[in-house]
N, C-alpha and C positions, 0 to 999 in steps of 0.2 A: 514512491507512493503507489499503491496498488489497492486493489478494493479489498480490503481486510476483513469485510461484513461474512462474506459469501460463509467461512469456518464457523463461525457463530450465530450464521441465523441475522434474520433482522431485530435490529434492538427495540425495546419497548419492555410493553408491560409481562408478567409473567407469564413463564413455562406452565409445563405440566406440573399440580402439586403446591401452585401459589395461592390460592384459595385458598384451596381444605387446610393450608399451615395456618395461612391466616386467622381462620374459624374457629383454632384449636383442634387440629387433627393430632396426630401422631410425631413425636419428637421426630425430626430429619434423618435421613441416615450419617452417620458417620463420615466426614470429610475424608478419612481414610479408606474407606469401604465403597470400594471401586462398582457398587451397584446400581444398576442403569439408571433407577430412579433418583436416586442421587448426583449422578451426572446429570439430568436433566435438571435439577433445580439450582444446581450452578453452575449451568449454562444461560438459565432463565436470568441471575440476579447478575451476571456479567451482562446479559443481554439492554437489563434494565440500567445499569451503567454506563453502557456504551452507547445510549440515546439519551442520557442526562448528558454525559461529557459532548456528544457529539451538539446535541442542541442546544445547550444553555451554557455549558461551558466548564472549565475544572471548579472554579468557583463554586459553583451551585450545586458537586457531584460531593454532597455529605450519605453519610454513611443513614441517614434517616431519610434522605430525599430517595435515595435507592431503595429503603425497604419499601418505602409509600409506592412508587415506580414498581415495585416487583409485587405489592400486592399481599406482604407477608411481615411479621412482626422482625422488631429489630433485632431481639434475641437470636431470631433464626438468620438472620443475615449473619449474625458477629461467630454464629457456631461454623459457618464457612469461614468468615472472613474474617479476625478478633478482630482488626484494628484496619481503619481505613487505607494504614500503609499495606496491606495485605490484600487490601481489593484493587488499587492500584497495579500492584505489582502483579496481580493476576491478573488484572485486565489488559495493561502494555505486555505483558507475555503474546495474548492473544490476540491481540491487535497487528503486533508485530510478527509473530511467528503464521499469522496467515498468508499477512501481504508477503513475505518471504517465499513461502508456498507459492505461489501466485506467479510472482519472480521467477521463481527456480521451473516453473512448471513451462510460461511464456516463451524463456530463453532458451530453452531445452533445445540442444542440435541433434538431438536421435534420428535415425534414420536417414529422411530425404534433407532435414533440418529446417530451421523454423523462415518463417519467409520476414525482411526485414523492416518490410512494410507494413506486413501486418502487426509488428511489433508494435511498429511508432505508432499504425492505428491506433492500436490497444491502447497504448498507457500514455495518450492524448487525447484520447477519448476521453478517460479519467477525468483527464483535469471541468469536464460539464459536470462533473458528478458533486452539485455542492456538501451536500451534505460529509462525503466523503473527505472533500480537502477541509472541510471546520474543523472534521475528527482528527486529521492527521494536524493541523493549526494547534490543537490541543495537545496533542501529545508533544509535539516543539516545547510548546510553554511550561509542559509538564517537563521537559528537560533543561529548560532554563533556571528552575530552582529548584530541581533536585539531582544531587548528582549518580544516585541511582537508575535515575528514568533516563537523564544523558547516557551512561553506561550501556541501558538498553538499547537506547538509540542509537549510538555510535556502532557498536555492534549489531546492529539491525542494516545499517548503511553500506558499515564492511562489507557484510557479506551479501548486498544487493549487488554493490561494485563489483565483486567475485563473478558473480553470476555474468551481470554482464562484461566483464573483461574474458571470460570464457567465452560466452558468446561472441564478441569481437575477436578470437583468434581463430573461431571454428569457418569453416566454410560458408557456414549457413551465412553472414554476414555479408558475403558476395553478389549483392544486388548487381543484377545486370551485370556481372564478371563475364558471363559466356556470350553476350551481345558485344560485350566492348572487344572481346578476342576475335571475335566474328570481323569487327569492324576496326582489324589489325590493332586495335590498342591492346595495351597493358593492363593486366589483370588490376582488378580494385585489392586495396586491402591488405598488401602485402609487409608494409612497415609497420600496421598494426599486431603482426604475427609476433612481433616480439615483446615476450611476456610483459615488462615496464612500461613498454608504448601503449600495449592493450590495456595497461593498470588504469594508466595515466588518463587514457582515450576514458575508458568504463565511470571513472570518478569524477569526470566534466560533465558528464553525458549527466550523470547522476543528481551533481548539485543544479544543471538545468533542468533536467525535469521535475524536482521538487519546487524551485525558485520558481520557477514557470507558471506551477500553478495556482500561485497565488494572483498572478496577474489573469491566467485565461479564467477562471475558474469568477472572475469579476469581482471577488474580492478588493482588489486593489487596485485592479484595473480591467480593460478588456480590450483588447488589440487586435486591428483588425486581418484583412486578410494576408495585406504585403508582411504584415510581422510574423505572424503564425508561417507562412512561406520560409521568412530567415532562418527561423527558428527548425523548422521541418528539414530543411537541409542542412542547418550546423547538426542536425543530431544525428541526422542520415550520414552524416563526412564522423562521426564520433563514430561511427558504430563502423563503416565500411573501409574507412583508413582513406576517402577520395572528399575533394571540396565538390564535385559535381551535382547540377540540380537534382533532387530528387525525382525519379520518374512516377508520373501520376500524382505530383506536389499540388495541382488545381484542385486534386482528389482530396487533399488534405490539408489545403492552404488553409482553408474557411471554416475548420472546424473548432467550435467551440467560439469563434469569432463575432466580434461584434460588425458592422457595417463601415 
């Protein structure tokens, strides 16, 4: 899970153009007709989507609660979208191929390569982000009964594990490797280098940081510091191929944490 909003803007009520349709302006452009202002107004009605799903739930996300949320008649939604299963599917597009982005951006080993820390920062951060984990809650349930939205999902998982199983073979995952050489140990990391071990490593790390955040995220639960600890270090040994504490763990034992 990753913050999937930033691609699409905050959700809510209408873009540019959600009025004047409303009012009786001028028919929309053409869903085909790659023109800006057309882009912007479905941008706007995914937006208005993506805050019904996100806060009331898939339940509630009809194809008339989005036009009222976007501010524009239903006509003009259904000339984007014919059919609810259409806005759907163009909304878990979006949803997913952001946080993907997002992913693929994070774990990027270019250059000096990404720091490991700041990783698990990041996307433990996330899990305070309520609103965030109800959106992605949602999209679950939306794959729970349909096997479309599963299909998106599973293929959205794929290739987050990808990402990070790359990044568990690249250097960058080397926490403190040149401290522990220093201090004649053994470099971290090295049984993760092979391709299956990193799969393997990449796809636990995965279903914990999803699973996770349903409990830090207080949803389900809220754990306090010694848990968040465990958890910080099983993810830090997932990603660096070593059971060792993670260093600066006080830094990020408590986060998101209850007392």
């Amino acid at each position: 899970m990753n913050d999937a909003r930033s691609a699409g803007g905050a959700a809510g009520p209408a873009g540019p153009g959600g009025a004047a349709d409303a009012a009786g302006a001028s028919a929309p452009d053409a869903p085909s007709s790659p023109t800006a202002k057309g882009k912007q107004r479905r941008t706007a009605l995914l937006n208005a989507a993506e805050g019904i799903l996100g806060t009331s739930g898939g339940a509630e996300l009809t194809m008339r609660a989005v036009a009222d949320a976007a501010g524009v008649r239903l006509g003009h939604l259904q000339y984007y979208f014919p059919a609810r299963s259409d806005l759907l599917a163009a909304l878990l597009d979006r949803i997913l191929a952001a946080s993907l982005a997002r992913v693929a951006a994070l774990t990027s080993a270019d250059g000096d390569g990404a720091d490991v820390e700041a990783v698990l920062d990041t996307v433990l951060g996330e899990h305070e982000d309520l609103p965030l984990v109800r959106l992605f809650t949602e999209v679950w349930s939306m794959a729970a009964h349909d096997e479309a939205a599963a299909a998106a999902v599973r293929s959205f998982y794929a290739a987050y594990a990808a990402h990070v199983a790359a990044f568990v073979r690249s250097g960058s995952t080397r926490a403190g490797a040149g401290e522990a050489a220093g201090a004649g140990e053994a470099a971290e990391g090295t049984e993760a280098t092979d391709p299956a071990e990193a799969a393997s490593r990449a796809e636990v790390f995965v279903m914990l940081m999803e699973g996770s955040a349903l409990f830090r995220s207080g949803i389900t639960g809220r754990p306090g510091a010694r848990t968040d600890a465990v958890l910080r270090r099983t993810l830090l040994g997932l990603l660096t191929g070593g059971d060792r504490p993670a260093p600066g763990t006080d830094r990020g034992a408590g986060a998101g944490a209850g007392p």
